[in-house]
C-alpha positions, 0 to 999 in steps of 0.5 A: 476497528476501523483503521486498516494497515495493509502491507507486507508481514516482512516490511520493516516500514510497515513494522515501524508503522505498526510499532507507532500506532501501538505506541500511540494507542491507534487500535488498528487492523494490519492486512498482509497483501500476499495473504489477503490479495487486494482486490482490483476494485480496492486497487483502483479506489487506492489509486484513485484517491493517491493520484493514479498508479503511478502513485502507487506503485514503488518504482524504486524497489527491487520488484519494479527493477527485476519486472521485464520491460515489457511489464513496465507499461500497463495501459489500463487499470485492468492490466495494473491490478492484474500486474500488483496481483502478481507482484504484491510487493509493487505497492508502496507500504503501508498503505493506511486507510481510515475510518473516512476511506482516505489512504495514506501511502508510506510511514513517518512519524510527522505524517502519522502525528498529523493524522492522529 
């Protein structure tokens, strides 16, 4: 197997996701982050390949909303991993990563039909 689709046991996107690839045949692998904590040099290559943290990281959830200001502003890619270690659930899910390395961020049906 070599598609891994890592997010959150409690995401309902990442159950969607899930839901697809099953009903579509994908054989897959799902990996819950707060389970199995990513580690920080997988987090710079996701990074790195979705734009940078930014990219990353959901700040329209509740987790960025609740972070103190101070937590806001990583400067180095250090302080980013040390930060999503901490608060898993800063990564947008699912975070889907093919058998080539590429890593898609978030589910819907068009972008999945267009890998698959």
């Amino acid at each position: 197997m070599s598609i891994e689709v890592h997010g959150l046991n409690k995401c309902d996107t990442c159950g969607k996701a899930r839901k697809w690839l099953d009903r579509h045949g994908v054989d897959h692998r799902f990996i819950d982050y707060r389970e199995v904590p990513v580690p920080p040099a997988t987090l710079k290559t996701w990074a790195e390949a979705v734009g940078g943290f930014d990219a990353l990281v959901n700040r329209s959830g509740t987790t960025w909303r609740n972070l103190a200001p101070s937590r806001k502003a990583p400067g180095s890619t250090a302080e980013w991993t040390l930060l999503i270690r901490e608060y898993p659930a800063l990564v947008k899910r699912p975070v889907l990563v093919l058998a080539d390395g590429s890593v898609h961020l978030g589910f819907n049906d068009k972008s999945y039909s267009g890998l698959f």
